[in-house]
C-alpha positions in Angstrom: -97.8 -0.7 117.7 -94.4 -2.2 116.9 -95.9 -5.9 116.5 -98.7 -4.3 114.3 -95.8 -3.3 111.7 -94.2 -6.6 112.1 -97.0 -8.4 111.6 -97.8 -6.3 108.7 -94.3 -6.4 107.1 -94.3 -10.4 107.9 -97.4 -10.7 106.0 -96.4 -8.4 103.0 -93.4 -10.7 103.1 -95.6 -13.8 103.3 -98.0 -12.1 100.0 -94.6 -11.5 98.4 -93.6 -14.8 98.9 -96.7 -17.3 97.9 -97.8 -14.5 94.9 -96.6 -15.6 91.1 -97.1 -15.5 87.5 -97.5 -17.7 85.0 -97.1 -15.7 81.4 -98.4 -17.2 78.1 -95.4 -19.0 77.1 -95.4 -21.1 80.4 -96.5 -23.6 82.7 -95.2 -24.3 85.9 -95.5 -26.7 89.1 -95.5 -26.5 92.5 -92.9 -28.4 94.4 -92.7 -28.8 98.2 -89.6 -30.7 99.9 -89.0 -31.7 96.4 -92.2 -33.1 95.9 -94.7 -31.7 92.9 -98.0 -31.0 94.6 -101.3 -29.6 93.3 -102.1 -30.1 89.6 -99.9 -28.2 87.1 -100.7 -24.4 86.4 -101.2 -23.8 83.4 -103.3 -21.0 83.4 -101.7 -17.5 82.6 -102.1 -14.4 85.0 -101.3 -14.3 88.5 -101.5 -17.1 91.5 -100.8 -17.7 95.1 -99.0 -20.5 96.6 -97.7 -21.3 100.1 -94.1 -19.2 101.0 -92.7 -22.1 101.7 -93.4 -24.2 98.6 -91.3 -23.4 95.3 -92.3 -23.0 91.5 -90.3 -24.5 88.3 -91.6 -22.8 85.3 -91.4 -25.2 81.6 -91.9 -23.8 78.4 -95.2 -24.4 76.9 -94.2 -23.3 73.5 -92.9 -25.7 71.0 -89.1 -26.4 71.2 -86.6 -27.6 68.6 -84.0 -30.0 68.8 -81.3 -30.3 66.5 -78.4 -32.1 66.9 -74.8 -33.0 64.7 -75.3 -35.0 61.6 -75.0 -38.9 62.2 -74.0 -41.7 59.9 -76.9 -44.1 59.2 -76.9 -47.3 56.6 -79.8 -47.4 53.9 -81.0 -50.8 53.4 -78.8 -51.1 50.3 -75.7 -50.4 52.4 -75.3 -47.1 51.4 -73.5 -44.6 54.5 -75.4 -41.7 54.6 -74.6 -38.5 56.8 -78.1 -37.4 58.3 -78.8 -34.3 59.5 -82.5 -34.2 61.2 -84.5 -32.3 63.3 -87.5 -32.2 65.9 -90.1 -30.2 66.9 -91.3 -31.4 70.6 -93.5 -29.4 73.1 -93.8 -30.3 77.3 -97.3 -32.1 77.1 -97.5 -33.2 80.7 -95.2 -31.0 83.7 -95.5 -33.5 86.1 -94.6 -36.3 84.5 -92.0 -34.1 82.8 -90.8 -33.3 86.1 -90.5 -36.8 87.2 -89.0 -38.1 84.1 -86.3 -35.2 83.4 -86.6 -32.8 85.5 -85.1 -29.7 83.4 -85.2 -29.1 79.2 -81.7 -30.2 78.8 -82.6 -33.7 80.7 -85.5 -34.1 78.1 -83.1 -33.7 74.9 -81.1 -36.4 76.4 -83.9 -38.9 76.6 -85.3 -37.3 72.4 -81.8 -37.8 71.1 -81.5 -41.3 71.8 -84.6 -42.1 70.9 -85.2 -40.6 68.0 -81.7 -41.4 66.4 -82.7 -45.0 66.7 -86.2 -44.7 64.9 -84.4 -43.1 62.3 -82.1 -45.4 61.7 -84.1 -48.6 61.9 -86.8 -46.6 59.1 -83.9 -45.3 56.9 -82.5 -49.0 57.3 -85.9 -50.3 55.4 -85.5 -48.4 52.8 -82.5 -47.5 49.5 -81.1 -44.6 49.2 -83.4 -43.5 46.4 -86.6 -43.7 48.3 -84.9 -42.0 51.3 -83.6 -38.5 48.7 -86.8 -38.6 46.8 -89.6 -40.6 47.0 -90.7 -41.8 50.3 -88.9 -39.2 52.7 -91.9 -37.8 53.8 -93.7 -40.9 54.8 -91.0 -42.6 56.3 -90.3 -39.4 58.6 -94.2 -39.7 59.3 -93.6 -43.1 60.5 -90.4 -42.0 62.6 -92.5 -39.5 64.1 -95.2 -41.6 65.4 -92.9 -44.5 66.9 -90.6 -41.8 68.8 -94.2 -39.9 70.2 -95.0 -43.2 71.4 -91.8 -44.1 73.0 -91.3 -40.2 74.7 -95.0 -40.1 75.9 -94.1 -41.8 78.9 -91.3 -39.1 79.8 -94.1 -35.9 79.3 -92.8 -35.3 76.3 -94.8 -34.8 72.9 -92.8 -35.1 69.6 -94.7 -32.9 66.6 -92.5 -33.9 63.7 -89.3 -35.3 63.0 -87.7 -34.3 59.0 -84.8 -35.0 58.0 -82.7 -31.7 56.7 -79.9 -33.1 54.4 -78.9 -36.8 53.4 -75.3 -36.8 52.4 -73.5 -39.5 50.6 -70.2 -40.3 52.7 -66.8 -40.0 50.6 -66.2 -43.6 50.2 -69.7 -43.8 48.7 -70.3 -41.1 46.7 -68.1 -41.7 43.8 -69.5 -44.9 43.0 -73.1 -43.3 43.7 -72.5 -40.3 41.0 -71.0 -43.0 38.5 -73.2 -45.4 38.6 -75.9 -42.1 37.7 -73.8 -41.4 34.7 -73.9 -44.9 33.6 -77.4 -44.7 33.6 -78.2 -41.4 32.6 -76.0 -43.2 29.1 -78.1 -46.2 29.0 -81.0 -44.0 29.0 -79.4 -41.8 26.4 -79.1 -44.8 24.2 -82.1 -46.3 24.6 -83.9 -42.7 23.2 -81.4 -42.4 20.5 -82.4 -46.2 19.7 -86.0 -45.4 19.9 -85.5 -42.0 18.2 -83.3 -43.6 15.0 -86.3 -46.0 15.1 -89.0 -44.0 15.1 -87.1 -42.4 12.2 -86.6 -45.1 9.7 -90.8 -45.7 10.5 -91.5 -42.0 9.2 -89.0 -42.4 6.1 -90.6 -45.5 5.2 -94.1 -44.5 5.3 -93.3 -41.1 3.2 -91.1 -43.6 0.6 -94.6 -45.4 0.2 -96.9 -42.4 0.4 -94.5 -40.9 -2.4 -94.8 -44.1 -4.6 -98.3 -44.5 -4.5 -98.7 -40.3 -4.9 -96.3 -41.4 -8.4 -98.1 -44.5 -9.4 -101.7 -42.6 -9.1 -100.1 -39.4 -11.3 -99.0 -41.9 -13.7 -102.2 -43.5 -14.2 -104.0 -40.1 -14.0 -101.5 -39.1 -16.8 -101.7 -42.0 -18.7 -105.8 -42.2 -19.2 -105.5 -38.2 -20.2 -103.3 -39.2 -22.6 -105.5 -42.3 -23.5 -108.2 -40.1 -24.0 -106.7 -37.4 -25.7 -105.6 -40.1 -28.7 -108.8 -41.5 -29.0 -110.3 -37.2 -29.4 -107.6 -36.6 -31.6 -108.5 -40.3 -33.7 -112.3 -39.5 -33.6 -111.8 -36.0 -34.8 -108.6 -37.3 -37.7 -111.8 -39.8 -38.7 -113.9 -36.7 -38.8 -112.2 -34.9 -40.6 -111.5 -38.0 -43.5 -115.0 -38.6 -43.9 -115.8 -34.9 -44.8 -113.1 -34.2 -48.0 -110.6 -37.3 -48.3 -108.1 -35.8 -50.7 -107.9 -32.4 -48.5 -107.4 -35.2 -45.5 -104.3 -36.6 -47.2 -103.1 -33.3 -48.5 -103.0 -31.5 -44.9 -101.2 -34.8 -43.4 -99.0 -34.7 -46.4 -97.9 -31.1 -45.4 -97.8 -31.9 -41.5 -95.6 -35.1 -42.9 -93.0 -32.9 -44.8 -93.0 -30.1 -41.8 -91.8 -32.7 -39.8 -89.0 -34.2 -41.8 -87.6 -30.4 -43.6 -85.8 -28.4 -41.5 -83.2 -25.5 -42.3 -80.1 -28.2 -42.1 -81.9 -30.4 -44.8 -80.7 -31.1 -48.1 -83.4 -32.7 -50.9 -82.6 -33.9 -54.1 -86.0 -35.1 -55.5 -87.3 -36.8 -58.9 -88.9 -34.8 -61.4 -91.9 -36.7 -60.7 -92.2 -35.9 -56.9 -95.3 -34.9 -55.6 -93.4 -32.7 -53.1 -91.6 -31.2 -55.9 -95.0 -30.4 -57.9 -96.4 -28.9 -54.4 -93.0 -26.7 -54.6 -93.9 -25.7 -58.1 -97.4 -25.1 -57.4 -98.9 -27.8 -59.2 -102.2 -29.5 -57.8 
């Protein structure tokens, strides 16, 4: 009876010892004398092994790496202080096993690498296409090198960015005035272009207004053209019907014209403006 419970403890012991778990976030290997054995497990739920055999559990979620900022020349010598990232995940245990054995022996092979795709891509380019223009792809191509390079380790590198790219102090000066200078010539140049543009608007409404002038003028000048020759045609009318009324009404329009209240006459007793005074026909 006493070896029964032994036995039975011995193999609850046993159970205890070879049954394991892998949750959802892991993935694990079986190692015996310090060998992996088996194919990695990377199946959640519970698993059996041998008692004597042990189990290293990796993450099978994606990691970050981040590390201090680092100076790095742009191709137009300009020191910048870069402050990336990663994202990496365990794609192989095994070989992740072999490589680096723990997560801390990984980042030590990523930082290396990584750092020195950066800095060979960021040296390609100026500093202009590294703030603003061609960041993303050149991170795209830092990416794919350092996947290539860390696929032999077990490790998989899902992007690399680039969080900040600070001018150092002994650069920056000459950076942010060498933006003012051109942020002047470009102020010029609109001012030039504006002034321009300007002096083209002016003279086109100094020519629209003479022409607008010239065309009144003419307008003005046949109205008045015409108007004579109305006022001749109906002067000749009005001759042909009674002559001597004719010359009498443009007699009277002739004196209206010269007699004012300021004007003194002294006329001859045989004025015809003096008989018209007196009444006489």
């Amino acid at each position: 009876m006493k070896s029964l419970v032994i036995v039975l403890i011995m193999a609850a012991v046993g159970l205890f010892l070879s049954a394991y778990t892998i949750d959802e976030t892991e993935q694990g290997i079986i190692i015996e004398f310090g060998r992996p054995v088996d194919e990695p497990v990377i199946e959640a739920g519970l698993h059996f092994k041998m008692p004597w055999r042990q189990l290293v559990k990796f993450e099978k979620r994606i990691l970050e790496y981040d590390v201090q900022p680092t100076a790095i020349l742009s191709l137009d010598k300009k020191r910048l202080e870069v402050d990336n990232y990663a994202r990496w995940r365990i794609s192989e245990p095994l070989k992740f096993y072999r490589a680096v054995r723990t997560i801390n022996g990984g980042l030590s092979r990523i930082d290396p690498i990584v750092y020195s795709e950066i800095r060979v891509e960021l040296g390609k380019h100026n500093l202009t296409e590294i703030v603003d223009k061609r960041r993303e792809k050149i991170m795209e191509v830092v990416t794919v090198e350092a996947r290539k390079k860390l696929y032999e380790y077990g490790i998989d590198i899902i992007d690399v960015r680039i969080k900040r790219a600070d001018l150092s102090q002994e650069n920056e000066k000459a950076v942010f005035d060498r933006m003012i200078a051109e942020r002047e010539r470009q102020a010029k140049q609109y001012r030039s272009e504006g002034e321009e543009e300007a002096l083209k608007i002016r003279a086109e409404t100094d020519k629209e207004k003479t022409i607008i002038l010239a065309e009144a003028y003419k307008e003005s000048q046949e109205i008045s053209g015409e108007g004579d020759a109305r006022a001749v045609e109906i002067y000749a009318a009005a001759y042909k019907s009674d002559p001597d009324f004719y010359e009498f009404v443009r007699t009277l329009e002739a004196y209206q014209k010269v007699i004012d209240d300021k004007t003194t006459l002294i006329l001859s007793t045989n004025s015809e403006l003096l008989d018209l005074m007196k009444g006489k026909k």
